[in-house]
C-alpha positions as CSV (number, residue, x, y, z in Angstrom):
1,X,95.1,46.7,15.2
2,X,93.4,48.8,12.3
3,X,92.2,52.0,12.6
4,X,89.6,52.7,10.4
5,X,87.3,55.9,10.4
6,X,83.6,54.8,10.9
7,X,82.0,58.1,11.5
8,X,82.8,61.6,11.1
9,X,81.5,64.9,12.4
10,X,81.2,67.4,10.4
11,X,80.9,71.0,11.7
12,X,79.3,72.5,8.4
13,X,78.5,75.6,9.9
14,X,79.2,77.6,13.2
15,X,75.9,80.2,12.8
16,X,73.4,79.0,15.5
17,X,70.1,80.4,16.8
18,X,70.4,79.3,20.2
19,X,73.0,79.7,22.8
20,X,73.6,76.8,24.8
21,X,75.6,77.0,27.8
22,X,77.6,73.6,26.7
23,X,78.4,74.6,23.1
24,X,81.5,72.9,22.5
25,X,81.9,75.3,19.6
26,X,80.6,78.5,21.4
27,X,78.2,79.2,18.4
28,X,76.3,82.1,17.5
29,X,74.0,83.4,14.9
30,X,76.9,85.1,13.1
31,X,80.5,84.7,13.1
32,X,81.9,86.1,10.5
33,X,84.9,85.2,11.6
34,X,84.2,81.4,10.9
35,X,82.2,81.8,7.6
36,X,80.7,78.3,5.7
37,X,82.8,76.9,2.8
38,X,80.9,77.4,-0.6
39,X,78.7,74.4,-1.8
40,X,81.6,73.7,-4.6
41,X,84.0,73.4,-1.6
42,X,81.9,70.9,-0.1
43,X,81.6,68.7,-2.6
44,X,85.3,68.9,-2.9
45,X,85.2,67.7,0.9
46,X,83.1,65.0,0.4
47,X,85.1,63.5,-3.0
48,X,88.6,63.9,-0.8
49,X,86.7,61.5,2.5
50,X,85.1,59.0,0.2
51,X,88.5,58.7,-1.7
52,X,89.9,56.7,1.1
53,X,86.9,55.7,3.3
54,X,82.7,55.5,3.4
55,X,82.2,56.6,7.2
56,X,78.8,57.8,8.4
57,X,78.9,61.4,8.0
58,X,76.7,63.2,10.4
59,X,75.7,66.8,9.3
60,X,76.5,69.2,12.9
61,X,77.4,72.7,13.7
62,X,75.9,75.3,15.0
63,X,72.4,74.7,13.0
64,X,73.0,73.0,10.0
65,X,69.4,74.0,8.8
66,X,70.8,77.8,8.8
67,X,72.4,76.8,5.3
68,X,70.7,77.8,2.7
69,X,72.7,74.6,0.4
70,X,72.1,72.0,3.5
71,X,70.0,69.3,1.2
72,X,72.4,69.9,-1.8
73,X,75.0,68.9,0.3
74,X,73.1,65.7,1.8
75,X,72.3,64.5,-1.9
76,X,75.8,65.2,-3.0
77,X,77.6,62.9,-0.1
78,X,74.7,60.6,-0.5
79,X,75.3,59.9,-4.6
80,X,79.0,59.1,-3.2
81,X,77.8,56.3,-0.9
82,X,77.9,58.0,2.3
83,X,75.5,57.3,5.0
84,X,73.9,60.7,6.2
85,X,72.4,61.9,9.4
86,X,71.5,65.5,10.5
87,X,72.6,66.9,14.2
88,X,69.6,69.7,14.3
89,X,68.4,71.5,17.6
90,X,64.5,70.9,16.3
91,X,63.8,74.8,16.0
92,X,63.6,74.7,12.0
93,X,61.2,71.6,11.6
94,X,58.0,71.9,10.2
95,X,56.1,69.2,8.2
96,X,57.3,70.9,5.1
97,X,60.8,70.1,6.5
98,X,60.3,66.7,7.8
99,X,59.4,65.7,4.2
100,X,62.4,67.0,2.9
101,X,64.8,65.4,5.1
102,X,62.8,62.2,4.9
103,X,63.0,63.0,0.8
104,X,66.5,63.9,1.4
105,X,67.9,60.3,2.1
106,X,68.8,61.3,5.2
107,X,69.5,58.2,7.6
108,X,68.6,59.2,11.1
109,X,68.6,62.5,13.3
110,X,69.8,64.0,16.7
111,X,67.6,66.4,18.5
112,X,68.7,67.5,21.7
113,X,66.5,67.3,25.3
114,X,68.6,68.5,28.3
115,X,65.3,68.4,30.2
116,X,62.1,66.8,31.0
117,X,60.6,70.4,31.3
118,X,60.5,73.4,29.8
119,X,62.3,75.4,32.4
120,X,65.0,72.9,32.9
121,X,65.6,72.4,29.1
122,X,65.0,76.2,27.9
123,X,67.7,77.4,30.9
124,X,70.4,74.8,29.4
125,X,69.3,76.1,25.5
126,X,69.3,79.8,26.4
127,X,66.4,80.5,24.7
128,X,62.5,80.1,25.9
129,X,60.5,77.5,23.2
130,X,63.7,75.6,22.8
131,X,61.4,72.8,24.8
132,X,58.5,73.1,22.8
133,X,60.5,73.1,19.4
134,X,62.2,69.8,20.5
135,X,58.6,68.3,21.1
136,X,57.4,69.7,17.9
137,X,60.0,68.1,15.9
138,X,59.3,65.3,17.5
139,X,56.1,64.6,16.6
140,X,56.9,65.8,13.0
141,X,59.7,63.2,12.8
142,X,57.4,60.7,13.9
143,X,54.3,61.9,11.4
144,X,56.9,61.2,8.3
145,X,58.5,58.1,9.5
146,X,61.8,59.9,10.2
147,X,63.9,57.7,13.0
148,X,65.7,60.1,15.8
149,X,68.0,60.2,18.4
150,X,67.4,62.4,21.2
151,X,71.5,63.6,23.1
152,X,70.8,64.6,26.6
153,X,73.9,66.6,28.5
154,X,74.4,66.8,32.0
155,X,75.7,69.1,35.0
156,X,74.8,69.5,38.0
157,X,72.6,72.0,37.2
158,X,70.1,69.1,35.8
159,X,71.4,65.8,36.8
160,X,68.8,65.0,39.3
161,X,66.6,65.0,35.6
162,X,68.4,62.4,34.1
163,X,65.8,59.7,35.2
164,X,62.9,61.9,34.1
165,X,64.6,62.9,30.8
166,X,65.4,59.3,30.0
167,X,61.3,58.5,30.5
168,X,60.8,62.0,28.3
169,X,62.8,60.8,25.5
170,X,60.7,57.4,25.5
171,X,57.5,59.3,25.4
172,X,58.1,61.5,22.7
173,X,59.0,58.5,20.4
174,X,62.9,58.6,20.1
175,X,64.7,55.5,18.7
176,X,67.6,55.7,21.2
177,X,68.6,58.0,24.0
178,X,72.4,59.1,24.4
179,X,73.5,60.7,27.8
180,X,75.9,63.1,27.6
181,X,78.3,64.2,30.4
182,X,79.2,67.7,29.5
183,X,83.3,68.2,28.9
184,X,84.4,71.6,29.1
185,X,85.4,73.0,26.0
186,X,84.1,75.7,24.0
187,X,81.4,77.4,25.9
188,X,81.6,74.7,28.5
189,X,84.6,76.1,29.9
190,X,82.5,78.2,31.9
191,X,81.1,75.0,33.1
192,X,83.9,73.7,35.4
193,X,82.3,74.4,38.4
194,X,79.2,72.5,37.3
195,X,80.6,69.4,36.7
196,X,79.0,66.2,37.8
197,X,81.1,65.1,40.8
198,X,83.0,61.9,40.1
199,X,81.1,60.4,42.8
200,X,77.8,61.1,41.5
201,X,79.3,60.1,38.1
202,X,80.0,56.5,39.0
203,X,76.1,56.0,40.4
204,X,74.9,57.5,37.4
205,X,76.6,54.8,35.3
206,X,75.6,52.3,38.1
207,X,71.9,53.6,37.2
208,X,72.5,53.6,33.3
209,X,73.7,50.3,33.5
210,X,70.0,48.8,35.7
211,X,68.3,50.5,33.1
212,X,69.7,49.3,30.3
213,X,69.6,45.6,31.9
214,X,66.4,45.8,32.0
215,X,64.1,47.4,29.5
216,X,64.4,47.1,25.6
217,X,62.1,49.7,24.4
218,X,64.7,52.1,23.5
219,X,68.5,52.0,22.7
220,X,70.7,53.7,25.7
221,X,74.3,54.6,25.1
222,X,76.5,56.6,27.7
223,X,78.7,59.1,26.0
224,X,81.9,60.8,26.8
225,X,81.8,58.3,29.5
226,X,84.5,56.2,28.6
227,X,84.8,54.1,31.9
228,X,81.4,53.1,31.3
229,X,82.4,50.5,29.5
230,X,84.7,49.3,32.6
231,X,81.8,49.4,34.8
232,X,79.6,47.1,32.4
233,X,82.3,44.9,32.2
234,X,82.4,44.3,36.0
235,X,78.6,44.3,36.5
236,X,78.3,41.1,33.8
237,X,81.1,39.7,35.6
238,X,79.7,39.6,39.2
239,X,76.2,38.8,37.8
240,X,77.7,36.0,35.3
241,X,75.4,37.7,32.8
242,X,75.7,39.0,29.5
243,X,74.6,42.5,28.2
244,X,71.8,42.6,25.5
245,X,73.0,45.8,24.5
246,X,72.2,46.4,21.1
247,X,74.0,49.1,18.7
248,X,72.4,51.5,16.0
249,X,73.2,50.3,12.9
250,X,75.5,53.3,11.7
251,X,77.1,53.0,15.7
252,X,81.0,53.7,15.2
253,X,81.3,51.1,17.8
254,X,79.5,48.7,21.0
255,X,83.0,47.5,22.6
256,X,84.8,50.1,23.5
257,X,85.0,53.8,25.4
258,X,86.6,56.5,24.0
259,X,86.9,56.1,19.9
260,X,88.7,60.0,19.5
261,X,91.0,59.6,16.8
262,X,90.0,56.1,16.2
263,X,87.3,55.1,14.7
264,X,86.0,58.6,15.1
265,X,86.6,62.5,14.3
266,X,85.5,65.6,13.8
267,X,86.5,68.2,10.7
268,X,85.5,72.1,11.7
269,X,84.3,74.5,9.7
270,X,87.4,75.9,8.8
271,X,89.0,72.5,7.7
272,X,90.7,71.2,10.6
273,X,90.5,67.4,11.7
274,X,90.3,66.8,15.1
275,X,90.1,63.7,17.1
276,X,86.5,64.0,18.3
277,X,84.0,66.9,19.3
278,X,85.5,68.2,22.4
279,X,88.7,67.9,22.0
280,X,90.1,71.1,20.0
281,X,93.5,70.1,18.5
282,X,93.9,70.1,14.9
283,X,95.4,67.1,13.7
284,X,95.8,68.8,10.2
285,X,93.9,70.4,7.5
286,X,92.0,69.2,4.9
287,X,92.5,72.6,2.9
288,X,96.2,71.6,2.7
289,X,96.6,67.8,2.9
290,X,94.3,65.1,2.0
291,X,91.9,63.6,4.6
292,X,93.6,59.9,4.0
293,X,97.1,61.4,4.6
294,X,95.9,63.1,8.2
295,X,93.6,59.9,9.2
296,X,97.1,57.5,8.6
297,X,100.0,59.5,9.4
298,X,99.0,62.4,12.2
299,X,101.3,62.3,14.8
300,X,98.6,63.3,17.2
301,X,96.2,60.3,16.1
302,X,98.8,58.0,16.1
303,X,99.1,58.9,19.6
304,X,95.7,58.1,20.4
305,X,96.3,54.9,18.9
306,X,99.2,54.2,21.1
307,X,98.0,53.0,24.4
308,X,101.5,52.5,25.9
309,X,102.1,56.4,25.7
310,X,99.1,56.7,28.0
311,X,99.5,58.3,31.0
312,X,98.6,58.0,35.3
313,X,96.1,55.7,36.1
314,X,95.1,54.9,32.4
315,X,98.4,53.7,31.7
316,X,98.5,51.0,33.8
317,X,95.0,50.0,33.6
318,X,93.9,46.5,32.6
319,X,90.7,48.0,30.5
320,X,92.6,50.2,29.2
321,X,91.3,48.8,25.6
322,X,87.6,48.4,26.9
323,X,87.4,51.8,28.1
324,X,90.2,54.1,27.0
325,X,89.8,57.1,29.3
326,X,88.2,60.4,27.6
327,X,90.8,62.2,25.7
328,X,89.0,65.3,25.8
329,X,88.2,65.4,29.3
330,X,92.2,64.4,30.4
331,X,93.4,66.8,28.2
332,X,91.0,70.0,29.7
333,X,91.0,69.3,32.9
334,X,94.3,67.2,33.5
335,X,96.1,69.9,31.0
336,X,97.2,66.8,28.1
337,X,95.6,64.3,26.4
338,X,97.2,61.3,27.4
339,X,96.5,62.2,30.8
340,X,94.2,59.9,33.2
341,X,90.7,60.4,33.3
342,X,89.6,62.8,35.6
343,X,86.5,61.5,36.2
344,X,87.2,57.4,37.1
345,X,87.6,56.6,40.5
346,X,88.8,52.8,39.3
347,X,92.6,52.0,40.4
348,X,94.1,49.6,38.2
349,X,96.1,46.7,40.2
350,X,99.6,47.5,38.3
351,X,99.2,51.1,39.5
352,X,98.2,50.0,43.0
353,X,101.4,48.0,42.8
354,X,103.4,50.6,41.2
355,X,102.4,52.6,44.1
356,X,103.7,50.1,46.9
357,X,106.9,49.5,44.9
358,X,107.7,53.3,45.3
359,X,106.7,54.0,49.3
């Protein structure tokens, strides 16, 4: 099976405006401690990825807008081929930066909506107007032809919003809605106790999956829910039906769960390449090996890759190459990577038999 990186996350800068209570990278306004590389440095990045590989690179932090270089960077990776997008949390866009995005050659953005309202959103964003600037941008994007994604996270905090958000996201014009269940890293770790319960987990997915069935207007992707992809699975199977799910064209993938590591990763602002997001183990360093050597020879993403060295529940599971099990969430909560899932409730028939052949 070949392991080739589709889509990378670049972390160009840690400096945010906002605090929000899920930041997997705990940003703040300054962090001095984590300062941007220079604009030669990037450049530097981007020749050492498209030397080996042409992934979608999407533009992240912390605020990306905070850098003063952002647009020289976007026309530098996209003179090298690369396919651009921009993570922003909408707070920077005016008309007069919509045009330069669009201008810019950037491919598609990712605003964030944790909430149908402002008080549910604004309490997730730390900051009051973090609603309003999501529905400004909004409408800006739309005005200049910009395509955008709107990320929606969940706790329990706002889960009973998750139907309400979904219709939000629709209304404001966004071109696919991704729901997000929060995994608690960075800032999140405070978050442990607000985790969606694994019951209410598995009827949320039940939910995403109607929903998806049946309406077309807008693409809907689960994310960091791996098992998701189990549960699909099943639900065309009883029904003898086939999903009409439909990807975004710079999707790292439709067929399968968690991609950490393999189709998918993330490189922090200090150089590091880790297998996805949330999950913060460096599986080397761009500032001292090249990004081709980490991608093909980590020992951590070769583990990743190895589904045998899975362990618990995921081990033994028959979909274990549909859905995979999030890395991030076995490794923070179960205390290692390969771990189960926390979060499924499904119990594979070899482990129920593995179970009978030891009591």
């Amino acid at each position: 099976m070949k392991f080739e990186l589709k889509w990378l996350a670049w972390e160009v800068t840690r400096r945010c405006n906002l605090s929000c209570v899920h930041c997997r990278s705990s940003s703040k306004l300054m962090l001095n401690q984590h300062p941007d590389c220079s604009t030669a440095q990037a450049y530097r990045i981007i020749d050492d990825i498209v030397a080996f590989s042409k992934p979608v690179l999407v533009l992240t932090g912390g605020e990306p807008l905070l850098r003063n270089d952002i647009f020289d960077i976007v026309n530098n990776a996209t003179e090298k081929g690369l396919r651009v997008c921009l993570a922003t949390n909408g707070t920077f866009i005016n008309s007069e930066m919509a045009e330069q995005i669009k201008s810019s050659g950037i491919k598609m953005v990712s605003l964030s909506l944790d909430g149908s309202t402002a008080e549910i959103h604004d309490n997730f964003r730390g900051q009051p107007g973090a609603f309003e600037a999501t529905l400004n941008a909004a409408h800006y994007f739309n005005e200049h032809g910009i395509k955008f994604i709107i990320n929606s996270s969940f706790t329990k905090r706002n889960q009973h919003d998750i139907a309400a958000c979904f219709q939000r996201a629709k209304q404001i014009g966004a071109h696919a809605w991704y729901l997000f269940m929060v995994i608690p890293t960075g800032r999140g770790k405070e978050l442990l106790e607000e985790l969606i319960a694994p019951e209410d987990y598995q009827e949320i997915l039940d939910w995403h999956y109607a929903m998806e069935k049946h309406q077309d207007e807008i693409l809907m992707r689960p994310t960091c829910a791996p098992h998701y992809y189990r549960i699909r699975f099943e639900h065309n199977k009883k029904n003898k039906t086939c999903s009409k799910r439909r990807a975004l064209t710079f999707s790292p993938g439709d067929s399968k769960g968690c991609l950490a590591g393999q189709t998918i990763a993330l490189l922090d602002v200090d150089g590091n390449v880790l297998p996805c997001s949330y999950l913060p183990i460096s599986a080397g360093n761009i500032h001292q090996q090249s990004f081709k050597k980490i991608w093909e020879n980590s020992e951590l993403f070769n583990s990743f890759r190895d589904f045998s060295s899975y362990q618990g529940r995921c081990g033994s599971c028959e979909f274990i190459k549909v859905c995979g099990g999030c890395r991030a969430r076995a490794h923070m909560i179960n205390g290692h990577y390969l771990e189960e899932e926390p979060f499924c409730d499904y119990i594979p028939k070899r482990y129920k038999m593995q179970k009978k052949q030891t009591t």
